[in-house]
DSSP file (Angstrom, degrees, kcal/mol; ACC not computed):
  #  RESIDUE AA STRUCTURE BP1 BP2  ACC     N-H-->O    O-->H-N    N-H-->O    O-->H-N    TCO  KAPPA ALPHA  PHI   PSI    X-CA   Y-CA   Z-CA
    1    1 A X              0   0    0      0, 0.0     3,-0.1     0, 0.0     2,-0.1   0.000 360.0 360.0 360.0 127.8  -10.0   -5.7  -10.6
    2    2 A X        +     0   0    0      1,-0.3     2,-0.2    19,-0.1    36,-0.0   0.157 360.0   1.7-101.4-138.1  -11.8   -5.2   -7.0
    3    3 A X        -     0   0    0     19,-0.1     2,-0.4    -2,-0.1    -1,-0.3  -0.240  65.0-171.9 -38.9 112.0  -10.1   -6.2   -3.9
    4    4 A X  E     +A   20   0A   0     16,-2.8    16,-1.2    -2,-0.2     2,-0.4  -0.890  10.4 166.6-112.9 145.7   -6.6   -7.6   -4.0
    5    5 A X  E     -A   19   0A   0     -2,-0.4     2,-0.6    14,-0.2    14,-0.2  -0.830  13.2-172.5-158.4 130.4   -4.7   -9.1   -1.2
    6    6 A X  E     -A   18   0A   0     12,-1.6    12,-0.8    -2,-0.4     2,-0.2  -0.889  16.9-151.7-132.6 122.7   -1.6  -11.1   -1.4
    7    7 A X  E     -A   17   0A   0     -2,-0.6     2,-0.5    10,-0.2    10,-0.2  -0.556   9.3-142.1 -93.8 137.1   -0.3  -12.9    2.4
    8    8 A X  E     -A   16   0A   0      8,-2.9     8,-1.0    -2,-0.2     2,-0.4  -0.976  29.7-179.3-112.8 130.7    3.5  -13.7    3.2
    9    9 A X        +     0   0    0     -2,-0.5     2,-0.3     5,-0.3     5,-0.2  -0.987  16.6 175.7-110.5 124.9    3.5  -17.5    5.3
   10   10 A X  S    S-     0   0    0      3,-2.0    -2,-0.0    -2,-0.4     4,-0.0  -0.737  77.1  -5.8-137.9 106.3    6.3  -19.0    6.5
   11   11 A X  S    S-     0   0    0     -2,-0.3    -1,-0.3     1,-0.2     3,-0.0   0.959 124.4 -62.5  81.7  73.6    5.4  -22.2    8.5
   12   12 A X  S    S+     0   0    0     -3,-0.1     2,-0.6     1,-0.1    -1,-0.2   0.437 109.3 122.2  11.5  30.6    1.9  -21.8    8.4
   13   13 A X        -     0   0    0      2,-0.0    -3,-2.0     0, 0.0     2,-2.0  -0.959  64.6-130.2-116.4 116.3    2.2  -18.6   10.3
   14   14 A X        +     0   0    0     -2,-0.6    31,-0.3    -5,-0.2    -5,-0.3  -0.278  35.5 168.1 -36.1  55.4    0.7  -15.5    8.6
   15   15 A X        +     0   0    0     -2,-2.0    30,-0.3    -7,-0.2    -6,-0.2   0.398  57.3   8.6 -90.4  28.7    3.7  -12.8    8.9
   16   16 A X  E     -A    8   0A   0     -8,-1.0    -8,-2.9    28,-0.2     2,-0.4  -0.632  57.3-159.1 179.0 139.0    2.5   -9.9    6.5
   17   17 A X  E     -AB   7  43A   0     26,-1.3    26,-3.4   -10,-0.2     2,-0.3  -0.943   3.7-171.3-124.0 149.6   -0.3   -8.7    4.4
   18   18 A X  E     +A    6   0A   0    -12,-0.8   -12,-1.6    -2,-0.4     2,-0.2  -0.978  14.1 174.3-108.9 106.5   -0.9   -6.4    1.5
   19   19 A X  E     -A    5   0A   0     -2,-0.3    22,-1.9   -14,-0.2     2,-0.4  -0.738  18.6-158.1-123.3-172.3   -4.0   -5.4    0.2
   20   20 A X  E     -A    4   0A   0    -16,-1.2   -16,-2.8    -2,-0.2     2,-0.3  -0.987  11.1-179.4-157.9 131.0   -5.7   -3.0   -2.4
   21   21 A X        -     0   0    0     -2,-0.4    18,-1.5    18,-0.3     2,-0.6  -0.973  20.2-145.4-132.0 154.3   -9.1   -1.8   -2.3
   22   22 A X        -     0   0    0     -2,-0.3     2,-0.3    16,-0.2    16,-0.1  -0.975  27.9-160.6-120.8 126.9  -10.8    0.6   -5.0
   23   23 A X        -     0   0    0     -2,-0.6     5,-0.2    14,-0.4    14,-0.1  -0.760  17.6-118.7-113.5 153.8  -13.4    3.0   -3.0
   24   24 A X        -     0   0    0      3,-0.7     5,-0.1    -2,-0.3    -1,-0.1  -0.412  27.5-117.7 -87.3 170.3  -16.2    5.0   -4.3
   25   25 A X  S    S+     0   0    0      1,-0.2     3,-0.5    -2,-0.1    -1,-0.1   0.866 115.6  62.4 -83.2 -17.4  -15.9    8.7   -3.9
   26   26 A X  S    S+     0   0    0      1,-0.3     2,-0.3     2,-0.0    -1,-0.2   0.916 119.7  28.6 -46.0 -48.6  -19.3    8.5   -1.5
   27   27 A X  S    S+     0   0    0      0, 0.0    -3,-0.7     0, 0.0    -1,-0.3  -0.704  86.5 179.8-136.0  91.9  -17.2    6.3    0.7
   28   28 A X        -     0   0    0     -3,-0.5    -3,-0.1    -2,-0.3     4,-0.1  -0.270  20.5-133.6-105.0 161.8  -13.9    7.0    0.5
   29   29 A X    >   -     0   0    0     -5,-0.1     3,-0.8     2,-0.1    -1,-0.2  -0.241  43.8 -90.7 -97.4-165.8  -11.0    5.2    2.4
   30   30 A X  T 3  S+     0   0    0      1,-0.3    45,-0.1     9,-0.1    -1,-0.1   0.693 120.9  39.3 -90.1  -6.8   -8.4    7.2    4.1
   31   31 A X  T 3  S+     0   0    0     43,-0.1    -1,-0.3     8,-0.1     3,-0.1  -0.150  85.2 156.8 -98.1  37.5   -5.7    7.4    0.9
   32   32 A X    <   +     0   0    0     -3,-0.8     6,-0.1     1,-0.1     3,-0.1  -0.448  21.9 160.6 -74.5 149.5   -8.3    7.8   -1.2
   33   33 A X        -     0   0    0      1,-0.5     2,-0.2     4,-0.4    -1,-0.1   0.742  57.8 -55.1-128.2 -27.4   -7.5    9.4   -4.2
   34   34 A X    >   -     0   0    0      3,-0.4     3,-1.4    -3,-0.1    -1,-0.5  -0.900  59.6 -65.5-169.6-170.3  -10.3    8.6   -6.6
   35   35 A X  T 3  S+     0   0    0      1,-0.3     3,-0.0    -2,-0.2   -13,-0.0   0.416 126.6  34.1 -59.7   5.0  -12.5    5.9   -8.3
   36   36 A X  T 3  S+     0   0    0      2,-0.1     2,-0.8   -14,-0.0    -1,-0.3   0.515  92.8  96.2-119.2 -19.8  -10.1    4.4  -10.3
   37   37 A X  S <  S-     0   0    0     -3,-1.4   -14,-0.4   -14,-0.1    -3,-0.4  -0.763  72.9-128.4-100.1 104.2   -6.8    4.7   -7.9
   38   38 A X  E     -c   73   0B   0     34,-0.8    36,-1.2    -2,-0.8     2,-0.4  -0.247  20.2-140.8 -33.9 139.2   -6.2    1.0   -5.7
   39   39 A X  E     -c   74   0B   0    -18,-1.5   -18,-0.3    34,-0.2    36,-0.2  -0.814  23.5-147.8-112.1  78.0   -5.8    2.2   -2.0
   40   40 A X        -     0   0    0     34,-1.3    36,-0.3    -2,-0.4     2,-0.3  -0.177  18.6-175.4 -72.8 139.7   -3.0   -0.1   -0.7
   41   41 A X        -     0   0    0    -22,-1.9     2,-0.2    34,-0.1    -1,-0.1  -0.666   1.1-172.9-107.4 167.4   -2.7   -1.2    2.7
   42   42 A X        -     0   0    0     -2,-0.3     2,-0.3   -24,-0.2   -24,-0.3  -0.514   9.4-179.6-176.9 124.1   -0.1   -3.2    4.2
   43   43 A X  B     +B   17   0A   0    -26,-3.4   -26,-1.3    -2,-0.2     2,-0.2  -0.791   2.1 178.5-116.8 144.7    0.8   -5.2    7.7
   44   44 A X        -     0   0    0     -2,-0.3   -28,-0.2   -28,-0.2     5,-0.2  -0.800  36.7-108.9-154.1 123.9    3.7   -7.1    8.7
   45   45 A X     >  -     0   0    0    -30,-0.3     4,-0.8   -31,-0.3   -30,-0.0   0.239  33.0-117.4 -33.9 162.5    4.1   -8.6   12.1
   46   46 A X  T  4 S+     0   0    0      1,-0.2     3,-0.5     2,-0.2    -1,-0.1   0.767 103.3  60.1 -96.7  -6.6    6.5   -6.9   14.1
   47   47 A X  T  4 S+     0   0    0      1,-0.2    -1,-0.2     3,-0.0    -2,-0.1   0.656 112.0  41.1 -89.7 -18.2    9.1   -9.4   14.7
   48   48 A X  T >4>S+     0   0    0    -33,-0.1     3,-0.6     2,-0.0     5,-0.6   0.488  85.0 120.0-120.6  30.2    9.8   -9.9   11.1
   49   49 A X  T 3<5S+     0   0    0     -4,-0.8   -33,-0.0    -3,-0.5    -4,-0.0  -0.561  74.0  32.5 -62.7 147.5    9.7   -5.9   10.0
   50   50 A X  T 3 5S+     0   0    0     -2,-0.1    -1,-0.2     0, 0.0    -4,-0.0   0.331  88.5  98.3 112.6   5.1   13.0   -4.9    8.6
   51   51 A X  T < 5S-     0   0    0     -3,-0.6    -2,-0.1     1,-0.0    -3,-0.0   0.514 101.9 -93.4-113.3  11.1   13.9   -7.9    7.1
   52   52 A X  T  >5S+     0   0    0     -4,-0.0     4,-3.1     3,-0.0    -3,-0.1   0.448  91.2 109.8 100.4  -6.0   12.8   -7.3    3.3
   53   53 A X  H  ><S+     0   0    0     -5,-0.6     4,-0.8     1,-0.3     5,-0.3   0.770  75.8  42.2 -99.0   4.8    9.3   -8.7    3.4
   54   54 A X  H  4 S+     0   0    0      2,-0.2    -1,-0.3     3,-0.2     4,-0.2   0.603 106.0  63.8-109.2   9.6    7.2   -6.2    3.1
   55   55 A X  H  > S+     0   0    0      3,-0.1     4,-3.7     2,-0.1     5,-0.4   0.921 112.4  40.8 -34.1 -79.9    9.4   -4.9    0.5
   56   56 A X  H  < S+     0   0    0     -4,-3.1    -2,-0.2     1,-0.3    -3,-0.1   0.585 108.6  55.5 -44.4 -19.6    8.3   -8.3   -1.3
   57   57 A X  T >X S+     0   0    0     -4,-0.8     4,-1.9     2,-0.1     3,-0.6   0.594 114.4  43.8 -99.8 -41.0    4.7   -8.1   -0.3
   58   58 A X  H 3> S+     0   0    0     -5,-0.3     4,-3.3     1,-0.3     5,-0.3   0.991 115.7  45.1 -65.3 -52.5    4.6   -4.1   -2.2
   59   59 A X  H 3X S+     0   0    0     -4,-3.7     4,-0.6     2,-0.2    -1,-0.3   0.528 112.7  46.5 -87.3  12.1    6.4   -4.9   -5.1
   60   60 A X  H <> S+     0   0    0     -3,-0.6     4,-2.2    -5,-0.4     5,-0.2   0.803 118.6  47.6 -77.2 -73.8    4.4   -8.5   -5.9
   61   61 A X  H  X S+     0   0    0     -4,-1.9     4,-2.3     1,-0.3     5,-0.3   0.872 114.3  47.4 -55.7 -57.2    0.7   -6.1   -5.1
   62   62 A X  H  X S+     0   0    0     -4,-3.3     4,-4.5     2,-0.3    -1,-0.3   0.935 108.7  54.9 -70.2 -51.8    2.2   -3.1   -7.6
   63   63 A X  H  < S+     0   0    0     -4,-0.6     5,-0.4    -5,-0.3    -1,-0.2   0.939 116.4  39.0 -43.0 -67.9    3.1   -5.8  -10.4
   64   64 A X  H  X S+     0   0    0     -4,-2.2     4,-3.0     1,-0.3    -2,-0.3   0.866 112.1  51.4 -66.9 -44.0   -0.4   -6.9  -10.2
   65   65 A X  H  X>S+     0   0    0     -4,-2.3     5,-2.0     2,-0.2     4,-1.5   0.952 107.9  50.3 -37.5 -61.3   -1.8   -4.1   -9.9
   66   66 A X  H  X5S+     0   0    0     -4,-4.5     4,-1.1    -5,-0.3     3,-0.2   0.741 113.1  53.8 -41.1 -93.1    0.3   -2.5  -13.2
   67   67 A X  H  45S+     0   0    0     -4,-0.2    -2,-0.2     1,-0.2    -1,-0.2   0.580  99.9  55.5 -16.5 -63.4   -1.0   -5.8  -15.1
   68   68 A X  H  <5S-     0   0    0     -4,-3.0    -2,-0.2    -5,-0.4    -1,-0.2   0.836 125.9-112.5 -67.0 -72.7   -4.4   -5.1  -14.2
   69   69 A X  H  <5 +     0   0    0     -4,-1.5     2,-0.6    -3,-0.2    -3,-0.2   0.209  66.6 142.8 153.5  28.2   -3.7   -1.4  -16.0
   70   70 A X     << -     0   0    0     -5,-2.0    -1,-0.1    -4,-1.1    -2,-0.1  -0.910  30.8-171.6-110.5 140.8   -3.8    0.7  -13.1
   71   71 A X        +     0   0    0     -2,-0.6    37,-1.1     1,-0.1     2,-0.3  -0.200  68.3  58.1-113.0  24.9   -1.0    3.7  -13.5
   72   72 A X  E     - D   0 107B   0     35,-0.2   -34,-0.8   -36,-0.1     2,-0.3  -0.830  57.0-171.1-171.3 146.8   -1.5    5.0   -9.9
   73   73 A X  E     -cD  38 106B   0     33,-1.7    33,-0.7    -2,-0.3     2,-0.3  -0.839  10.6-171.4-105.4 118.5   -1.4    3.7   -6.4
   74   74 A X  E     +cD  39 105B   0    -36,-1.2   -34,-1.3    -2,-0.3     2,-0.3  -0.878  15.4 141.5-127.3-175.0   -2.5    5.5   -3.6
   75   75 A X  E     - D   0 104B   0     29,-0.8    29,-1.5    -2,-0.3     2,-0.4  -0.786  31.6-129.2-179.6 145.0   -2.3    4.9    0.8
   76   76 A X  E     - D   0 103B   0    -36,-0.3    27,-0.2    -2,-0.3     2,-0.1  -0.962  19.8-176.2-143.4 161.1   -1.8    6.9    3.6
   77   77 A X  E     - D   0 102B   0     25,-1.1    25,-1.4    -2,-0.4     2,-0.4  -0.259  37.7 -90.8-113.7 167.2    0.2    6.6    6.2
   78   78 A X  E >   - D   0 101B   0      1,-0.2     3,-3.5    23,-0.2    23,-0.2  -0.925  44.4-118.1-110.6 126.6    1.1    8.3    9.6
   79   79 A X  T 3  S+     0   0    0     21,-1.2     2,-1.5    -2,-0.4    -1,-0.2   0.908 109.3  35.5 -62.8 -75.4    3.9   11.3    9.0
   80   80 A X  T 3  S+     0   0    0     -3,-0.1    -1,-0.4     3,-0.1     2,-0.1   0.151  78.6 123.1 -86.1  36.7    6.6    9.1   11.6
   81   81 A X    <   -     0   0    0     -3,-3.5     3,-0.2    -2,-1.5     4,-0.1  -0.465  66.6-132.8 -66.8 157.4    5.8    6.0   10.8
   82   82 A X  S >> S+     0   0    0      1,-0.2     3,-2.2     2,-0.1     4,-0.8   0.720  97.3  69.6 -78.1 -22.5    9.4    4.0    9.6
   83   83 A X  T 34 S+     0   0    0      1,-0.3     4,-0.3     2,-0.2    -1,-0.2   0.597  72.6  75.5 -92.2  22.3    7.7    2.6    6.6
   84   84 A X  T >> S+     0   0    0     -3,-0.2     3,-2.9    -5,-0.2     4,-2.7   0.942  82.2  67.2 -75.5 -29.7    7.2    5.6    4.9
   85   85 A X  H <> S+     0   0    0     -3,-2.2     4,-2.3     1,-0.3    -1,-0.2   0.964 108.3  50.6 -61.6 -50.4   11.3    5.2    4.1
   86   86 A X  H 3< S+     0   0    0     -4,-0.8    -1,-0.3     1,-0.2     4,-0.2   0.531 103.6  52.4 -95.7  12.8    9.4    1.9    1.9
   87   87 A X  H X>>S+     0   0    0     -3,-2.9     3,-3.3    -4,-0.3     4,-1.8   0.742 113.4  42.3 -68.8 -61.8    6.8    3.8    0.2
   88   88 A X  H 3<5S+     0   0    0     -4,-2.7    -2,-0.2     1,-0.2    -3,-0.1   0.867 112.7  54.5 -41.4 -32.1    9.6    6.4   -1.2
   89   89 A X  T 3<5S+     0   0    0     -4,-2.3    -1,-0.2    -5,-0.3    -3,-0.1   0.660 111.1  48.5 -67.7 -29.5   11.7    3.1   -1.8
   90   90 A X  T <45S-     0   0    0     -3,-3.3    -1,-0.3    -4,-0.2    -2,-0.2   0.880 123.6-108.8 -36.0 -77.5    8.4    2.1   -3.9
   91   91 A X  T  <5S+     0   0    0     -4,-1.8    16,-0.6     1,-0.2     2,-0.4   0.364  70.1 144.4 109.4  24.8    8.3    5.2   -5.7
   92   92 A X  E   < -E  106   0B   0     -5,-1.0    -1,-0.2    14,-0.2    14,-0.2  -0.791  36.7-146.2-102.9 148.0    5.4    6.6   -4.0
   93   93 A X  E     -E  105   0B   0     12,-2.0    12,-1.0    -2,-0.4     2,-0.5  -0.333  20.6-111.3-102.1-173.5    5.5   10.4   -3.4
   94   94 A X  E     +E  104   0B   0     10,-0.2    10,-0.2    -2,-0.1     3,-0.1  -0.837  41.3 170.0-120.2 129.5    4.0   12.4   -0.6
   95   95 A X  E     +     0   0B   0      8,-1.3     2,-0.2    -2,-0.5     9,-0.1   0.745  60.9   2.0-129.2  -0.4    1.2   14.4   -2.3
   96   96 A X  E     -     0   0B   0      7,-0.5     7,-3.0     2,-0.0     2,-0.7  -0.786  59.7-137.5-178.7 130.6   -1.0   16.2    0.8
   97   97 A X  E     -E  102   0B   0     -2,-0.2     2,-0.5     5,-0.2     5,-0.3  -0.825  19.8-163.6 -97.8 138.9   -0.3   16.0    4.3
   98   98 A X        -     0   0    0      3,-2.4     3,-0.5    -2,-0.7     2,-0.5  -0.590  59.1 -64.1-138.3  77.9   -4.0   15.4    6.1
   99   99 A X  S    S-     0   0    0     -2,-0.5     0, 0.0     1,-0.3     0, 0.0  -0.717 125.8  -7.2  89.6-122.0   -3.6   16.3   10.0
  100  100 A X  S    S+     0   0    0     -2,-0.5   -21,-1.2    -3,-0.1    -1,-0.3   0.391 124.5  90.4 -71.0 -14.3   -1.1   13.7   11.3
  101  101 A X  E     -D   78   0B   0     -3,-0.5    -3,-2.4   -23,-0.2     2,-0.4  -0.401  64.3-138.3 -99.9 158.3   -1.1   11.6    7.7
  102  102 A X  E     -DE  77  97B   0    -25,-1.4   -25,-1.1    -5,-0.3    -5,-0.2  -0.931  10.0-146.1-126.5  99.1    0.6   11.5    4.8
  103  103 A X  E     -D   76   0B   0     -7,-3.0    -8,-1.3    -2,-0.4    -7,-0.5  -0.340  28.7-163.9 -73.3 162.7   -1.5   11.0    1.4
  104  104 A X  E     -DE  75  94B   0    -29,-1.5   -29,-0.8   -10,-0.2     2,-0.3  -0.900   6.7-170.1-137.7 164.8    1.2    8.8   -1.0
  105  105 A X  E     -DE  74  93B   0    -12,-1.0   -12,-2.0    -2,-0.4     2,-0.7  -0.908  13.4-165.0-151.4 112.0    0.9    8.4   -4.8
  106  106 A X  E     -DE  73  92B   0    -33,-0.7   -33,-1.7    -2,-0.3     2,-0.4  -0.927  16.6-176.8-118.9 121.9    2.6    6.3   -6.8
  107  107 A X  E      D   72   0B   0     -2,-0.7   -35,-0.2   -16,-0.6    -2,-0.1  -0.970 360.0 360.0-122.1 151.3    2.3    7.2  -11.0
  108  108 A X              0   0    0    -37,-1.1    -1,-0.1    -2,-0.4   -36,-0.1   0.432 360.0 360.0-119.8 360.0    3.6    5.5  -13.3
């Protein structure tokens, strides 16, 4: 499993993405946590945050992800962003804070 990226539409309009990317340690992304650990991203327009879908968009990308057979997640995030409240809600932990960011970790 490389790249994953799974898109919420409602009326042909794109309102949230998820993705997962696996980085080499040469070129590492900004969660990175190593070569084997997914480095999720995730967008959702701002007029339908708060309304459960990027809830729906995380926990779709972490099933596949588990099925493909990986037992950790990583991202980071900015320390006052809201949506850290839907990592923890995920089960991802705060594992290094890096300046203004927040590395997350999800094991399973």
């Amino acid at each position: 499993m490389g790249d994953e990226c799974l898109v919420a539409v409602l009326q042909k309009e794109v309102i949230g993405v998820v993705w997962s990317r696996l980085f080499p340690a040469t070129c590492p992304g900004y969660g990175y946590y190593d070569e084997t650990t997914p480095e999720l991203s995730i967008a959702v327009k701002p007029k339908w945050r708060g309304q459960g879908i990027g809830f729906d968009l995380m926990t779709a990308m972490l099933k596949r992800l588990r099925e493909a057979g990986h037992t950790t997640v990583s991202l980071s995030v900015t320390q006052n962003n809201p949506v850290v409240a839907l990592y923890k809600k995920c089960g991802f932990e705060i594992l290094a804070v890096q300046q203004e960011d927040f590395l997350m970790l999800l094991r399973r």
